[in-house]
C-alpha positions as CSV (number, residue, x, y, z in Angstrom):
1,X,38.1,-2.7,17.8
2,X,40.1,-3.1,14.3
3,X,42.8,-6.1,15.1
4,X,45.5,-6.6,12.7
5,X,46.5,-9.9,10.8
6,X,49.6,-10.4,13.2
7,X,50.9,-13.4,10.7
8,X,52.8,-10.2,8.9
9,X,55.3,-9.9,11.9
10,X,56.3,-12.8,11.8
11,X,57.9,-12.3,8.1
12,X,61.6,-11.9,7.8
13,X,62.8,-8.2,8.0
14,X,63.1,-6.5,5.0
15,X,61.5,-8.0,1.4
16,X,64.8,-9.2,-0.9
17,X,64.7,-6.9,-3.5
18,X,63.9,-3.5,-1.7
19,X,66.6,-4.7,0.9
20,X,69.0,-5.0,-2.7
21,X,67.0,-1.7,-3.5
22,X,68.4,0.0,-0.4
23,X,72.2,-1.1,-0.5
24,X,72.1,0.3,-4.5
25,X,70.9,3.5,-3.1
26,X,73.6,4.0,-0.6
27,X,76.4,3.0,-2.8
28,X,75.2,5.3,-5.3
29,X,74.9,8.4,-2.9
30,X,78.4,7.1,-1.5
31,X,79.9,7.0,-5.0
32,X,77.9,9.6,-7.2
33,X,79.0,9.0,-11.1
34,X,80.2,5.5,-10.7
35,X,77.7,3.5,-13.4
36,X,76.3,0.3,-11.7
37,X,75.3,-2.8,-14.3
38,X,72.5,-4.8,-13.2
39,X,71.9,-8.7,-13.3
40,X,69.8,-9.1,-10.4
41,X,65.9,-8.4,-10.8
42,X,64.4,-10.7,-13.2
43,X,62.7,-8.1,-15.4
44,X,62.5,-8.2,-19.4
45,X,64.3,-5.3,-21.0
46,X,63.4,-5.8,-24.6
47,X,60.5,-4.4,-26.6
48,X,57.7,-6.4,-27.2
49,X,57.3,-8.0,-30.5
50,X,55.9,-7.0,-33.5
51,X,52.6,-9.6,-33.7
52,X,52.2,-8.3,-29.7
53,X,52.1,-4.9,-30.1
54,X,49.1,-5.8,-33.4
55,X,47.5,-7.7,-30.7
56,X,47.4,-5.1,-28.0
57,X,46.4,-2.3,-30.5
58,X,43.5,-3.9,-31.8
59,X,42.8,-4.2,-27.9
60,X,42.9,-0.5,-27.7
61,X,41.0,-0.1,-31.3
62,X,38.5,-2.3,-29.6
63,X,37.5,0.0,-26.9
64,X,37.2,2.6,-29.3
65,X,34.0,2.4,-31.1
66,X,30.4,2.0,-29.7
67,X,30.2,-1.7,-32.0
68,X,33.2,-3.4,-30.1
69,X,33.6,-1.8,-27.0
70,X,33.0,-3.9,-23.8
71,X,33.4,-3.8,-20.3
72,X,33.7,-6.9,-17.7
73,X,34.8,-10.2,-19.6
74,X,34.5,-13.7,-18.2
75,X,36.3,-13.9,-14.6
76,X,38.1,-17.0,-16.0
77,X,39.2,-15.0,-19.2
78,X,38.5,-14.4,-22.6
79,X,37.1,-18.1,-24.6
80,X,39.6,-17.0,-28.0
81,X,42.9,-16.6,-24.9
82,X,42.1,-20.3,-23.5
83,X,41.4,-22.0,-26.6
84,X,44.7,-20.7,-27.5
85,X,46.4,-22.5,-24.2
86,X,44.3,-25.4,-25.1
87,X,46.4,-26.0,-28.6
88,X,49.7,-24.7,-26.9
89,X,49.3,-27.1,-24.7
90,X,47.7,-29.5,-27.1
91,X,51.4,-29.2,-29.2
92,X,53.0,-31.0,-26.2
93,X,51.0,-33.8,-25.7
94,X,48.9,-32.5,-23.2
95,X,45.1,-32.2,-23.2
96,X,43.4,-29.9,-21.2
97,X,39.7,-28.8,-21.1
98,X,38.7,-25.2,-22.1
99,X,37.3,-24.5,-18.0
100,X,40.0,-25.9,-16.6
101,X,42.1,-22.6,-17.7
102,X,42.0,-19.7,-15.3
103,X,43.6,-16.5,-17.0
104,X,44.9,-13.9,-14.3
105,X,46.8,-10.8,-14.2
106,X,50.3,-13.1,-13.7
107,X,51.7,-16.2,-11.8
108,X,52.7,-14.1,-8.4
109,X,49.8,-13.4,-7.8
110,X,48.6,-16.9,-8.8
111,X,51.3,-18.5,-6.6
112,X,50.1,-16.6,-3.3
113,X,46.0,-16.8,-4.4
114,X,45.8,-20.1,-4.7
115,X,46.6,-21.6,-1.4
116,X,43.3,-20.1,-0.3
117,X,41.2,-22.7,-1.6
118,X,43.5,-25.1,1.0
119,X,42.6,-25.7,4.9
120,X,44.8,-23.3,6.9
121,X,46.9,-26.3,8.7
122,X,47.7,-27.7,5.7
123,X,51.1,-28.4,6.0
124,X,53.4,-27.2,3.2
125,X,56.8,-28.1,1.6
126,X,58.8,-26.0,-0.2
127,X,61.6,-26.0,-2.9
128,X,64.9,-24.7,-1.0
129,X,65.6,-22.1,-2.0
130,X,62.3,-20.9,-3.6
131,X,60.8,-17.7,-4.9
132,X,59.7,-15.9,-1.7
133,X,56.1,-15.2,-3.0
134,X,55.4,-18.9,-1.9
135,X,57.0,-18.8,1.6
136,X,55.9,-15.5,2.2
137,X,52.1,-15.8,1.3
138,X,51.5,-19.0,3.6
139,X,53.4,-17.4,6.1
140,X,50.8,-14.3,6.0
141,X,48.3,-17.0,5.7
142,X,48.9,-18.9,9.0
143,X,50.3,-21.7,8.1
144,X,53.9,-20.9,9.7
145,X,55.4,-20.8,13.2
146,X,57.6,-17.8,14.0
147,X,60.9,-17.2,11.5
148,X,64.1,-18.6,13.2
149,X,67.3,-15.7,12.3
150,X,69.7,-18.5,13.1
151,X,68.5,-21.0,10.5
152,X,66.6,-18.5,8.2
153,X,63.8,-20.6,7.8
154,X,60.8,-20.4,9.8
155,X,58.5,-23.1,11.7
156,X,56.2,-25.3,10.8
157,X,57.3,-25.5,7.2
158,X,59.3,-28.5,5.6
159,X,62.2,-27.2,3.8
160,X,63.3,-29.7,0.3
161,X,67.4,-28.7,0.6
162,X,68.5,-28.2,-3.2
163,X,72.4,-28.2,-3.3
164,X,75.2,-29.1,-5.4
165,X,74.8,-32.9,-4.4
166,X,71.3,-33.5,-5.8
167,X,71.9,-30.9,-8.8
168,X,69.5,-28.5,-7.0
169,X,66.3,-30.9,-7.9
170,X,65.1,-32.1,-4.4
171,X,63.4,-35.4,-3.6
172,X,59.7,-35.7,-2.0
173,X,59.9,-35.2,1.7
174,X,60.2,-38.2,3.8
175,X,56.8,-37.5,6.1
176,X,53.7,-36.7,5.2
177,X,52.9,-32.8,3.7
178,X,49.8,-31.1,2.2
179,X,50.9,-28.7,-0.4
180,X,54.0,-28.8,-2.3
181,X,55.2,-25.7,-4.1
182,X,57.7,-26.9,-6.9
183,X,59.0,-24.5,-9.5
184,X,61.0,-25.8,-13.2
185,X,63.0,-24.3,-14.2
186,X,63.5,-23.0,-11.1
187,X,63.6,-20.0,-9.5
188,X,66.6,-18.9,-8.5
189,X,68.7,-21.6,-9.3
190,X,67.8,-22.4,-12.9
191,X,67.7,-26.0,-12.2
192,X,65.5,-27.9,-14.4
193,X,63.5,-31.6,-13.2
194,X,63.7,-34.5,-15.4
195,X,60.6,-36.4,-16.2
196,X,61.8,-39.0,-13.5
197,X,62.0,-36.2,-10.9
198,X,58.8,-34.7,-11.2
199,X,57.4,-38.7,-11.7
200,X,58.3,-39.5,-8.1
201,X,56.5,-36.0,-6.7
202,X,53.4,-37.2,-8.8
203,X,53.2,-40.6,-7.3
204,X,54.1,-39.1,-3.7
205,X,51.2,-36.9,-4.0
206,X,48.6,-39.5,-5.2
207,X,50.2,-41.8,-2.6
208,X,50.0,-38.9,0.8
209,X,46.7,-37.1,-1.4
210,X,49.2,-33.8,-1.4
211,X,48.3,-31.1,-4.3
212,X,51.5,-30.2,-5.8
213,X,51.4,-26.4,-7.0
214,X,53.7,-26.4,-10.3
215,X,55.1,-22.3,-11.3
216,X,56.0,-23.4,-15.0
217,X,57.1,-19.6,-15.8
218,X,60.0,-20.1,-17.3
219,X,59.5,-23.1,-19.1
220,X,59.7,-21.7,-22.6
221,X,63.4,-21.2,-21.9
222,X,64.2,-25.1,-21.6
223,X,65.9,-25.8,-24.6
224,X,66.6,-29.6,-24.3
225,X,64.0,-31.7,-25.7
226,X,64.0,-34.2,-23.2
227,X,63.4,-32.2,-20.2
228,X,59.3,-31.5,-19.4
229,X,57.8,-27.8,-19.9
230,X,54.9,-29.1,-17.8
231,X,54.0,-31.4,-14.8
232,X,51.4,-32.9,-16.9
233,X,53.7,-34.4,-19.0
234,X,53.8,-36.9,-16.2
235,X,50.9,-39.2,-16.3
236,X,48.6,-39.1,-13.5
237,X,49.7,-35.2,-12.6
238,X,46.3,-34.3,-13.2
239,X,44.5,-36.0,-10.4
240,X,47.3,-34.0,-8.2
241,X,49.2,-30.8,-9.3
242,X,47.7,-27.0,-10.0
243,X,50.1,-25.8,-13.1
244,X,50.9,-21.6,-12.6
245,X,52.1,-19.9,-15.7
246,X,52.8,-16.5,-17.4
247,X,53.4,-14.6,-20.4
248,X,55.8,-12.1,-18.6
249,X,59.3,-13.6,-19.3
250,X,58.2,-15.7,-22.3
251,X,56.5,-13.2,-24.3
252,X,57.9,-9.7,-21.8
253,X,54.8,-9.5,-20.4
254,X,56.3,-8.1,-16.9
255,X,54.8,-4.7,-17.7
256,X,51.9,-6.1,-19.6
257,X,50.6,-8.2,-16.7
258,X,48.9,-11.3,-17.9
259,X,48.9,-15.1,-17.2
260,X,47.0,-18.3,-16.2
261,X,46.6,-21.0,-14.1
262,X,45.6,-25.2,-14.7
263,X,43.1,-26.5,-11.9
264,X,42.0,-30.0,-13.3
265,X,38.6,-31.4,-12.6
266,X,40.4,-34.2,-12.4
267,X,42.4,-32.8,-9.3
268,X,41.9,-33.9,-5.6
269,X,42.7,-33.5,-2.3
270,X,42.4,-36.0,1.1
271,X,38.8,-35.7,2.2
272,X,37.7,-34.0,-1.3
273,X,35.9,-35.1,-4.2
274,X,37.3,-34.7,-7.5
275,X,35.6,-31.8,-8.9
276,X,35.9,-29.7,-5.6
277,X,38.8,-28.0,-5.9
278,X,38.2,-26.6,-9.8
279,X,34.8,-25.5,-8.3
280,X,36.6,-23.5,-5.3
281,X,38.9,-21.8,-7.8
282,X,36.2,-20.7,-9.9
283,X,34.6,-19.3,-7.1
284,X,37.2,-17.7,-5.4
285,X,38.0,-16.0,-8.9
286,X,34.2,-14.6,-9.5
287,X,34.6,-13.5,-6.0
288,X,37.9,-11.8,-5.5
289,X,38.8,-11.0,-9.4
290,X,37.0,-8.9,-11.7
291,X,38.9,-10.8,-15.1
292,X,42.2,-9.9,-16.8
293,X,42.9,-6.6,-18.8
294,X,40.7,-7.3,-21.7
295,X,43.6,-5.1,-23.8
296,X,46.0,-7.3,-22.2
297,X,44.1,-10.7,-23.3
298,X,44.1,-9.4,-27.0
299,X,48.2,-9.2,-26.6
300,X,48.1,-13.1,-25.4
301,X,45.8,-14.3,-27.6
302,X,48.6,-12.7,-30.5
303,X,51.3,-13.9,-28.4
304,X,49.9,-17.6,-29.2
305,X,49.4,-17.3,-32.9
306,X,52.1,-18.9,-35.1
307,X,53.8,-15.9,-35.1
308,X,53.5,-14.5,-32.0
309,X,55.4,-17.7,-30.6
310,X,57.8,-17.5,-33.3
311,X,58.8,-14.2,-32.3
312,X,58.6,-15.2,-28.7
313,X,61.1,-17.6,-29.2
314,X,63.3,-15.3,-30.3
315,X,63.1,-13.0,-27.9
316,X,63.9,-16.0,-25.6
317,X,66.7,-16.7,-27.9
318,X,68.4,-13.1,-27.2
319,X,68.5,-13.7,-23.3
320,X,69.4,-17.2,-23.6
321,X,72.4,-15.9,-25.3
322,X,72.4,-13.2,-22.7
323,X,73.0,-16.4,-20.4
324,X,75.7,-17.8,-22.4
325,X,78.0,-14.3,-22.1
326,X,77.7,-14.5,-18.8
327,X,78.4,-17.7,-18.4
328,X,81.3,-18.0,-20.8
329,X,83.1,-14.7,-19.2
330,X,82.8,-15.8,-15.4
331,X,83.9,-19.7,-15.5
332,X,87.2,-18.1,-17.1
333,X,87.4,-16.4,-13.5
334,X,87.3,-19.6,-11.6
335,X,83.9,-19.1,-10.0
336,X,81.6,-22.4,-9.8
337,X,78.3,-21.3,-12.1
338,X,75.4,-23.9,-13.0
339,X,72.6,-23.1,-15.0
340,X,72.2,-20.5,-17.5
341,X,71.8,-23.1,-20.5
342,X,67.6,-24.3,-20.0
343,X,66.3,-20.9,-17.4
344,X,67.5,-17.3,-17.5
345,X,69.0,-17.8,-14.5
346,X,72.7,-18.6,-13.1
347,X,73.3,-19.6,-9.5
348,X,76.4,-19.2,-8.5
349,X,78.8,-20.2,-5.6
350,X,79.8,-17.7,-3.3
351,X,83.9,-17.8,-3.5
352,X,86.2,-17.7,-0.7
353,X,83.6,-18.9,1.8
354,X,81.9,-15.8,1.8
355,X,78.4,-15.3,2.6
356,X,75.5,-14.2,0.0
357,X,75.3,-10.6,1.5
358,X,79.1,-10.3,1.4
359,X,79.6,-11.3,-1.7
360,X,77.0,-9.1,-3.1
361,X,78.9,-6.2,-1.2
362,X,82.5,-7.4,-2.6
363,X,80.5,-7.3,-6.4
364,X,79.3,-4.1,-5.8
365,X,82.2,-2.3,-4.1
366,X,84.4,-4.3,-6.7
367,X,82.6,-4.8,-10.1
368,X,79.8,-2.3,-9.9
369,X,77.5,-4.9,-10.3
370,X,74.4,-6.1,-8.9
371,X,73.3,-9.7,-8.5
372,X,71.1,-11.3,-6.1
373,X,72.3,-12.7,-2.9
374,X,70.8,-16.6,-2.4
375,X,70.0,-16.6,1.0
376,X,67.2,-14.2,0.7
377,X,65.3,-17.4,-1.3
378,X,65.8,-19.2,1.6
379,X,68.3,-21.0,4.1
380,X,69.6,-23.2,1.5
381,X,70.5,-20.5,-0.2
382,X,73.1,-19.5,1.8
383,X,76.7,-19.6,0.1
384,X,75.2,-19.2,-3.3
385,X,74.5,-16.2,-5.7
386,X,71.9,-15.5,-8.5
387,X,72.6,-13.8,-11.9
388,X,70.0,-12.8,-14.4
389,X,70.2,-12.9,-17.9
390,X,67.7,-10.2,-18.8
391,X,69.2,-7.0,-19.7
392,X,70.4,-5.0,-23.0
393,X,73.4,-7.2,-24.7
394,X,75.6,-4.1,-24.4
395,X,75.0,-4.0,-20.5
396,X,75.4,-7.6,-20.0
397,X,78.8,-7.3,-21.5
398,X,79.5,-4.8,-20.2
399,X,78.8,-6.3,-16.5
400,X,80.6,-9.2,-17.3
401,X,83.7,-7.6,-18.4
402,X,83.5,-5.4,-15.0
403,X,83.7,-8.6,-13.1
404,X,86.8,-9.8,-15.0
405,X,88.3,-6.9,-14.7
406,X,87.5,-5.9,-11.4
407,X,86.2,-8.3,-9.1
408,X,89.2,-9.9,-6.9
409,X,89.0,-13.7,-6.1
């Protein structure tokens, strides 16, 4: 007899953004004509770039004639797509060996995937609040005890608060953890870790023989100098940190699906030898994965030319701009917003007390407009709000001016 994986019930009820999906739906059917402005989902809206698109349709032209056609690639992706992240990363100090680069088909994916290649007890800390792909994954996995309604966090998992007093950057955890999942900028608060920050997780992990997994998606977005795009900008991070990255918000890849993952030789964990872990990658990979799009490895490899990053940035620049309108038209309406100047992200505080699900009701009801209530990226999360900065200029202002207009505080 068939038995299920019963680690799914345990998972809160209702995934955040088709329970968002649902409450859209009604107050559309409740209020038929009414236009509602989105800054929730963090999905590009922009066309890809010009170098991209090259890129992509020489991919196609590739699989055209009998000379260049091919099939299955490498499982760990295409030699010309990781010598390219070699120099990217190369151009920030950072060297990193061509077969320590593992292209995928994105960093969710990534983020859930690579906990498999860790004991099932491992014991696991998580940025709170944190993208739900990493809670939810290890829950599915095992690793938790049952969810807790109450407190909206579930068992067996250590919880790193992020709040207004530590600028939403947590220290390490005070006992003894496994796995730490840390994300920078983050995701949903948009907070950034300073080189000291992310020094004293490296030195916790070498100290406790954790393995910190790094999601560095957004880190094309930091604008300030001083602040690190990688973990391996810290010295020593490579004997203890997997780096998880993506060419969907950088380069509007969303659609596209591509991006890669950093598992050092170098890396190791307690009762491991260094080595190990790169080799258990590699193999899960050749076992479970079949290789990135090979017309979607042609569009990265442009994306990392000269001008392909030069038009990235720009395309960065537009929603970091994005960020700024919103930013500029809601502090004039007295609510609390941090972030939106290194992450395409703005947390806000919920006004008036109000809870993340109410408030996303008044914003609604109100203002027409859709944001993302914090709670649903964990308990910390509660009292707090996210905004997104990807959308069409004209829709952004538009949003923004609804809110000033509309929404009553």
């Amino acid at each position: 007899m068939a038995r299920i994986n019963a680690n799914y019930r345990k998972l809160s009820a209702g995934y955040l953004f088709s329970e968002i999906g649902r409450r859209v739906a009604l107050f559309r059917q409740e209020n038929p004509g009414v236009k509602v402005h989105h800054l929730g989902i963090g999905n590009t809206t922009e066309p890809l770039t010009p170098a991209v698109i090259a890129g992509l349709r020489d991919g196609v032209d590739r699989l055209a004639t009998i000379d260049s056609y091919r099939g299955y690639g490498d499982e760990q992706g295409e030699e010309e797509l990781r010598a390219g992240l070699v120099r990217f990363y190369r151009r920030r100090g950072i060297t990193l060996h061509l077969d320590e680069l593992f292209i995928s088909d994105g960093a969710k994916p990534d983020a859930g995937n690579i906990q498999s290649i860790f004991s099932s007890d491992s014991v696991v800390a998580f940025q709170d609040p944190a993208y739900p792909v990493y809670v939810d994954s290890n829950v599915i996995a095992g690793r938790s005890g049952s969810y807790n309604n109450n407190r909206g966090d579930y068992a067996g998992f250590v919880y790193m608060v992020c709040n207004e007093e530590n600028g939403f950057i947590p220290d390490p955890p005070q006992d003894k953890v496994d796995l730490i999942y840390l994300c920078s900028p983050n995701n949903p608060t948009g907070a950034v870790a300073t080189h000291k920050q992310l020094k004293k997780f490296v030195e916790y992990a070498r100290k406790c023989k954790a393995v910190i997994i790094f999601d560095a998606s957004y880190s094309e977005f930091i604008a300030d100098p001083q602040l690190p795009r990688s973990i391996y900008e810290v010295e020593s991070a490579e004997e203890c940190a997997i780096e998880i990255n993506s060419f969907s918000k950088f380069a509007g890849f969303t659609g596209v699906r591509l991006g890669w993952s950093v598992v050092p030789k170098a890396l190791t964990a307690e009762e491991g030898e260094p080595g190990e872990l790169h080799r258990f990658w590699l193999r899960r990979q050749t076992t479970f994965f079949n290789g990135a799009s090979n017309i979607a490895q042609c569009g990265g490899i442009a994306v990392l030319s000269d001008q392909g990053l030069k038009e990235s940035a720009e395309l960065i620049g537009y929603y970091m701009e994005n960020a700024r309108v919103i930013r500029d038209g809601l502090l004039v309406t007295g609510l609390n917003i941090y972030s939106g100047v290194n992450a395409p992200y703005l947390w806000l505080k919920t006004p008036g007390g109000l809870t993340s699900w109410d408030f996303f009701d008044k914003l609604l009801h109100e203002a027409n407009v859709v944001g993302t209530p914090g709670s649903g990226f964990g308990p910390s999360g509660e009292g707090y709000f996210r905004l997104s900065a990807f959308g069409h200029r004209e829709n952004i202002e538009e949003a923004v001016s609804s809110v000033k207009k509309n929404l009553r505080l």
